[in-house]
N, C-alpha and C positions, 0 to 999 in steps of 0.2 A: 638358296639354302644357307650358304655362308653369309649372306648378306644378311638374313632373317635371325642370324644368332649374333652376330656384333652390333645388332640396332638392339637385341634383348639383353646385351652385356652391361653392367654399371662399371662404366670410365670413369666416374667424378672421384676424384680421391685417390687414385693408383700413382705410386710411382713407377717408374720407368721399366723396372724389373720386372713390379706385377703386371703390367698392362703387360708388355712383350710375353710374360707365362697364360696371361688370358686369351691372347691372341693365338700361341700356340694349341693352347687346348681347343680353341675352335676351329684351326685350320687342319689340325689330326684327326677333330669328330669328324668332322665335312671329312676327310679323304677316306676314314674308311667307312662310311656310310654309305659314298658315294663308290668305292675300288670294293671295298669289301677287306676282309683279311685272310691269309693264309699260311699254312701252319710251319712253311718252308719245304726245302729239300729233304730228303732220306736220307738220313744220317749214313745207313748202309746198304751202299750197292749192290746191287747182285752181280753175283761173278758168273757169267755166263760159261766159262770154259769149266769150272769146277765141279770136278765128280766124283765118284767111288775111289778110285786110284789115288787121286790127289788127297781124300780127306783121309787114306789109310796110311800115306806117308808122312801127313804133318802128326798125326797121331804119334807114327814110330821115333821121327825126329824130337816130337815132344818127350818123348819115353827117354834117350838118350839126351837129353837136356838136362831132363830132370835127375838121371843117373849118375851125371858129368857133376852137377852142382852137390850132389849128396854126399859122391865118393871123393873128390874135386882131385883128380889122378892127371895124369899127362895121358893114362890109356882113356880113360873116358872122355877125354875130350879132346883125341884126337875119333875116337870111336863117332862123335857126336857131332865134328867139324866134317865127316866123309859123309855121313847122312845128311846134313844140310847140303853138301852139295850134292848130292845124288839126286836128292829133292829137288835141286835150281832146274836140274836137265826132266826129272819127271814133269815140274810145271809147264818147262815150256814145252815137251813131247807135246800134253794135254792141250795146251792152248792153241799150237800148230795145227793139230788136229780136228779141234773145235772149228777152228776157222775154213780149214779147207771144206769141212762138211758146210759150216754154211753158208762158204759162198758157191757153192757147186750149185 
């Protein structure tokens, strides 16, 4: 296959740079003609531990985020800094949990 396209290439006249770019282009048709192509990884994971509970506190966190940045107070954003951690121990509650379910 590769062989049958570098005997149908015109070499006469190339300098160094175009031959090695023809050369390339024949040896990336051949591979994915021959492998094929694919579109890569899933940009985004699924989070298997991730439920109801979990999306109603990043929700609340988000709410006092954005009430920290409006009001920009020392109470909102101590208000804002006790929800993000409340949240750390709510994730990992959920994913503890997750886990023991499945690996029982």
């Amino acid at each position: 296959m590769v062989g049958d396209k570098v005997e149908e290439a015109k070499w006469k006249g190339l300098c160094v740079s175009d031959h090695w770019q023809q050369m390339k282009g024949i040896m990336m048709e051949s591979a994915q003609d021959i492998c094929g192509m694919t579109k890569g990884p899933r940009r985004q994971n699924e989070t298997w531990w991730w439920n109801e509970e979990v999306a109603e506190a990043v929700r609340e966190k988000k709410t006092e985020y954005r009430k920290w940045k409006k009001e920009n107070t020392k109470e909102a954003r101590m208000d804002y800094k006790s929800r993000k951690n409340a949240n750390k121990e709510s994730y990992l509650f959920s994913k503890g949990k997750e886990t023991e379910r499945m690996c029982k």
